[in-house]
N, C-alpha and C positions, 0 to 999 in steps of 0.2 A: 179044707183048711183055709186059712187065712193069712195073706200076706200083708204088711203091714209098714207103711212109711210114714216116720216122724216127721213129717214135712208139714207147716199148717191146712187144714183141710181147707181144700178150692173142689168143685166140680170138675174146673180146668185141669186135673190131671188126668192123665190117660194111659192105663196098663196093656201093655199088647204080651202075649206069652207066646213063643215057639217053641214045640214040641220037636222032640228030637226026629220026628219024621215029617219036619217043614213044615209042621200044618202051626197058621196064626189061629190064636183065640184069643178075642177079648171081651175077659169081665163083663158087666152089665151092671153088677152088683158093687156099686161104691160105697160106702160106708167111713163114718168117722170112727177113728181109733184112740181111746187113752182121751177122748174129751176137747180132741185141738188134732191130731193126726190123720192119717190117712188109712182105708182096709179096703183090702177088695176079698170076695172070696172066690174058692176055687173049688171049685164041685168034680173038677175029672183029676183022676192022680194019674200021677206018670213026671215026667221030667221035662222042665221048661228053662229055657232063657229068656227073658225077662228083659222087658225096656219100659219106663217111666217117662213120660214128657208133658209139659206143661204147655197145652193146646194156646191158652191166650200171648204167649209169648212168642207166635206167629205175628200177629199181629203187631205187636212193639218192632218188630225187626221188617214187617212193613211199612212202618211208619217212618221210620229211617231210610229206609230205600225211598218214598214218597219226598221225604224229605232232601234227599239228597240232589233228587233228578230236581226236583223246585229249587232248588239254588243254584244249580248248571243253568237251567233256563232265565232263571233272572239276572245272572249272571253274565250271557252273551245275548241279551236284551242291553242292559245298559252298556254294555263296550260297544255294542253295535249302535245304541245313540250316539256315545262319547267318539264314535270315529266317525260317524255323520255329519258330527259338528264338526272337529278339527279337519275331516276332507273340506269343505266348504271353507275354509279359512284359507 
């Protein structure tokens, strides 16, 4: 069968299934759905819980961490000029 998220179609998405006896499987088989959506399919029957995540938007949220620690450091960069000067005064 196939499961299926209206979500616009990216590769970056990524289906992980837990079967009720802990065991992960993940899909292989991505496919677009309805022409814009998302499908994966699922060849073992039995009962899953189910997680969806959007792999590239690791990335975004390291770019902000990235971004973060860069502004710390330039940050006590210049205060640390700005009091080099005024000690000296």
């Amino acid at each position: 069968s196939f499961i299926l998220f209206h979500e616009t179609y990216h590769p970056g998405w990524k289906l992980k299934l837990k079967s009720s006896d802990g065991v992960i499987v993940t899909p292989t088989e991505h496919l677009v759905a309805d022409l814009y959506g998302n499908a994966w399919f699922i060849d073992k029957v039995g009962t899953y819980t189910f997680s969806i995540e959007f792999e590239p938007q690791k990335n975004v949220l390291n770019g902000f961490i990235l971004a973060g620690f860069s502004f710390i450091i330039l940050l006590v960069i210049i205060l640390a000029k700005n009091f080099k000067k005024y000690r000296r005064n």
